[in-house]
C-alpha positions, 0 to 999 in steps of 0.5 A, spaced: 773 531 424 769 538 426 773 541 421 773 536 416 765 536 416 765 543 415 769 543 410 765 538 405 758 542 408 762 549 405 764 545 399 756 542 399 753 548 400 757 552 394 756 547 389 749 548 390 748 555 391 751 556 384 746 550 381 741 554 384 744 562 383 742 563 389 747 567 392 749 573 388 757 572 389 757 565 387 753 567 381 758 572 379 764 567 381 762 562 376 760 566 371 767 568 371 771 560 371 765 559 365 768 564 362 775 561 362 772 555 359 778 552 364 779 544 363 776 539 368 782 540 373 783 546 373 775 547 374 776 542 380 782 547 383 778 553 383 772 550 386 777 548 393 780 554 392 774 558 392 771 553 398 776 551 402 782 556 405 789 555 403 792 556 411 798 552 409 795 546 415 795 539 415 788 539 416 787 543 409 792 542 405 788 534 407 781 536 405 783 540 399 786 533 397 780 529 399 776 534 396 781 534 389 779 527 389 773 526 390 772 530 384 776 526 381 771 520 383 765 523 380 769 524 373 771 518 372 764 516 373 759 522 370 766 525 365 760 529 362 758 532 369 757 540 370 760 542 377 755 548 377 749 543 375 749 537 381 743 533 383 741 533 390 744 526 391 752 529 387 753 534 392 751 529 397 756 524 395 761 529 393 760 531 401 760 524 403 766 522 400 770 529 401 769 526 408 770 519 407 777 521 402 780 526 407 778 520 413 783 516 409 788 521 409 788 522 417 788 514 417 794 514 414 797 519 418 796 515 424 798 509 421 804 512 418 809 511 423 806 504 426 808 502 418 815 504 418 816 501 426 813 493 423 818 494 417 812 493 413 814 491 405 811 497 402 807 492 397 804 490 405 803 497 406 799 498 400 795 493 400 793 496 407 791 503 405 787 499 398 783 495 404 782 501 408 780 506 403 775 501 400 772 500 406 771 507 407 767 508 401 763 503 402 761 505 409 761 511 406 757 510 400 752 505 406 750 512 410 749 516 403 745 510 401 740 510 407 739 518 407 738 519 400 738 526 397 737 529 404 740 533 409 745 530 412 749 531 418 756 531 416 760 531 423 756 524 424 757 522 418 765 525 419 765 520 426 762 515 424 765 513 420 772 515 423 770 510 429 768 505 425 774 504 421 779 505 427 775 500 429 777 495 424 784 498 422 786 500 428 790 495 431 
């Protein structure tokens, strides 16, 4: 999960660089995408794409999608948001949930194979996945709640909640 926090840290830590103009490169990077006048989606694209490395491994190709979906998460609820403009606690959630979503995805990578072996109908199998992301936000959404806007380790949040749902979903 080392990996994964990083990643959602990166991606926390460039959405607040470029609210705060705080690294010049940055600065110049979404001066650029402004520019562009890009549509929310392909904003979205650019900011993994600048934030996360496109190696070709699973691991990335996961946290993009993680990260795509959590931006997908926050236009639904803020449709009017400004990437380049996030509160202290959007970039918390954007980091949390970027977790959270890519917790998700590995989950359902380990239980692949189990769903194919039990012969699940693949009505069974959604119905798990649905159980299993919706009890990932809220663990999630409960840690992010108790810190608020500050700081947050999130490898212990990566972890913890990688345990946690295991824990639960795991048998």
């Amino acid at each position: 999960m080392r990996a994964t926090a990083q990643g959602a840290g990166a991606l926390g830590q460039f959405l607040a660089q470029a609210r705060d103009g705080s690294d010049q490169a940055v600065v110049n990077w979404v001066q650029r995408i402004r520019a562009a006048r890009l549509e929310p989606d392909d904003l979205v694209l650019e900011v993994i794409k600048a934030v996360i490395p496109d190696s070709g491994s699973i691991d990335e190709d996961s946290l993009r999608n993680a990260a795509a979906e959590t931006f997908s998460m926050l236009f639904e609820t803020s449709p009017d948001v400004d990437l380049f403009n996030l509160t202290d606690q959007q970039i918390a959630d954007v980091i949390g949930f970027t977790i959270g979503n890519d917790i998700c995805n590995r989950v359902d990578l380990l239980l692949g194979q189990t769903y194919e072996k039990l012969k699940y109908t693949p009505q069974d199998v959604q119905l798990v996945r649905n159980e299993i992301r919706e009890y990932v936000h809220g663990l999630v959404r409960l840690e992010l709640d108790k810190l608020g806007p500050r700081p947050m380790d999130a490898h212990g949040l990566a972890n913890d909640v990688l345990a946690a749902t295991l824990e639960v979903f795991g048998e």
